[in-house]
C-alpha positions as CSV (number, residue, x, y, z in Angstrom):
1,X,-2.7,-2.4,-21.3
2,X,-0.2,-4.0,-18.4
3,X,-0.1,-2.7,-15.1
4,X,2.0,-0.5,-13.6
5,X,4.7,-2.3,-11.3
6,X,3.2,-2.2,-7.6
7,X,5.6,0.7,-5.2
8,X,8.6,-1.7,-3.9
9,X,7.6,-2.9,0.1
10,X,10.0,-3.2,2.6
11,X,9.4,-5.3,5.7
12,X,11.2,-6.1,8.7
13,X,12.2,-9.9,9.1
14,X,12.9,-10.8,12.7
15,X,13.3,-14.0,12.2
16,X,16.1,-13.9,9.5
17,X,17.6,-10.6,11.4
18,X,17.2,-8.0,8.0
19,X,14.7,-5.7,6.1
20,X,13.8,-7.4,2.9
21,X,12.6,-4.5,0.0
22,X,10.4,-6.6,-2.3
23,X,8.8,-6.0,-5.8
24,X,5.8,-7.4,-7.2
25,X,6.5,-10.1,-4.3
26,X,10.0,-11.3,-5.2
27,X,13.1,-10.3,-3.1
28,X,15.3,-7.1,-4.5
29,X,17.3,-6.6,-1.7
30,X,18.1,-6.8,2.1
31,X,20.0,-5.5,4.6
32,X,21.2,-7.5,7.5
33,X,21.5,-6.8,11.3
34,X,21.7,-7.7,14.6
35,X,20.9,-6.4,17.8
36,X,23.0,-5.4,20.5
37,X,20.7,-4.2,23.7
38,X,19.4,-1.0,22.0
39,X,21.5,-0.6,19.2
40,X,20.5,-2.4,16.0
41,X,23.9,-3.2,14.1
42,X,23.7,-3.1,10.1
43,X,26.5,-5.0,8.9
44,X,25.3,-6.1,5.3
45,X,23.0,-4.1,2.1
46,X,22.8,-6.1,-1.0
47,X,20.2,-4.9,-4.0
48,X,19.8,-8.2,-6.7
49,X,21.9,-7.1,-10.0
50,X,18.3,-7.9,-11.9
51,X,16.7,-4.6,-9.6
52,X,20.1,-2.3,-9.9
53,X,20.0,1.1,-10.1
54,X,16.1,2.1,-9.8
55,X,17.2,3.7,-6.4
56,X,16.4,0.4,-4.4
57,X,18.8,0.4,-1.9
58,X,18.2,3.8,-0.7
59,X,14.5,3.3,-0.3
60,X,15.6,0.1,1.4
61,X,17.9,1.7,4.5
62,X,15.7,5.3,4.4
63,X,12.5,2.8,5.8
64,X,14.9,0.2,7.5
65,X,16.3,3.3,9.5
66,X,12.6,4.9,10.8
67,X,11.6,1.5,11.5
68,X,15.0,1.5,13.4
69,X,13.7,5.2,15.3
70,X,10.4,3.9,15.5
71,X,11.1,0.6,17.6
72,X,13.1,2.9,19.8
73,X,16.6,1.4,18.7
74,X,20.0,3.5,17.7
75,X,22.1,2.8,14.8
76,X,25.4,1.6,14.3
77,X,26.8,1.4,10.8
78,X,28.9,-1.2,10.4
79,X,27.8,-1.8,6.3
80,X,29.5,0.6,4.4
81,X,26.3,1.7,2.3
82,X,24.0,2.3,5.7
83,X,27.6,4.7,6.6
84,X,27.3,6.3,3.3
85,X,23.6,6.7,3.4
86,X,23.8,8.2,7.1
87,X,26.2,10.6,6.1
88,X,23.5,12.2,3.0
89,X,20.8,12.2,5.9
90,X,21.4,14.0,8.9
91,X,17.9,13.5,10.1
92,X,19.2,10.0,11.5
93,X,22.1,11.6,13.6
94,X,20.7,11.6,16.9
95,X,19.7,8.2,17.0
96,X,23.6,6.9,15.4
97,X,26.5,5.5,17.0
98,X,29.8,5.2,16.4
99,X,31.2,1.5,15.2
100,X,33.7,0.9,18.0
101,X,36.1,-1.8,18.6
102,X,33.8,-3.5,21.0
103,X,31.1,-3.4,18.4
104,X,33.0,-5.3,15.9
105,X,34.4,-7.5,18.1
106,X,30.9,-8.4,19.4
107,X,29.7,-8.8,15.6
108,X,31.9,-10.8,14.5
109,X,30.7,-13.2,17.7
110,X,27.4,-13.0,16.7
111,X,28.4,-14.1,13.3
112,X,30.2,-16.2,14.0
């Protein structure tokens, strides 16, 4: 009888700046950010095509975001799927900013 597949992990990656979800120890998916004094800036979510659609992402940004509350830090949604998410879960609304001009233009510094 195999085993069951081990509950996905997601851990926080200061030295590459993202949250990486892992299964059974390989990669499924990140999502990149940046700080900004006490704002943490999300700017990138990608889920591997091999892991699509077991609800990945989701589990990804839901921990990403109370390790985001947790560390004292607010969010700004610059990725389009950490907006999306934010907008299905209110619970995260007193700790969101808005993506403002300045924002951006300080992002794209950082970026480069």
């Amino acid at each position: 009888m195999s085993q069951p597949p081990a509950a996905p992990i997601v851990e926080r990656v200061d030295a590459d700046h993202r949250y990486e979800i892992l299964v059974d120890g390989r990669r499924a998916g990140l999502t990149a950010y940046r700080d900004r004094g006490e704002q943490r800036v999300f700017f990138h979510t990608e889920i591997d095509d091999a892991f699509a659609g077991q609800g990945l992402g989701t589990q990804l940004v839901q921990q990403a975001l109370v390790d985001v509350r947790e560390s004292g830090k607010r969010i700004v949604p610059v990725c389009p799927y950490v907006a999306k998410f934010l907008k299905r879960h209110a619970e995260f609304a007193d700790i969101t900013d808005p993506v403002t001009p300045d924002v951006l233009r300080w992002l794209q510094a950082e970026l480069g």
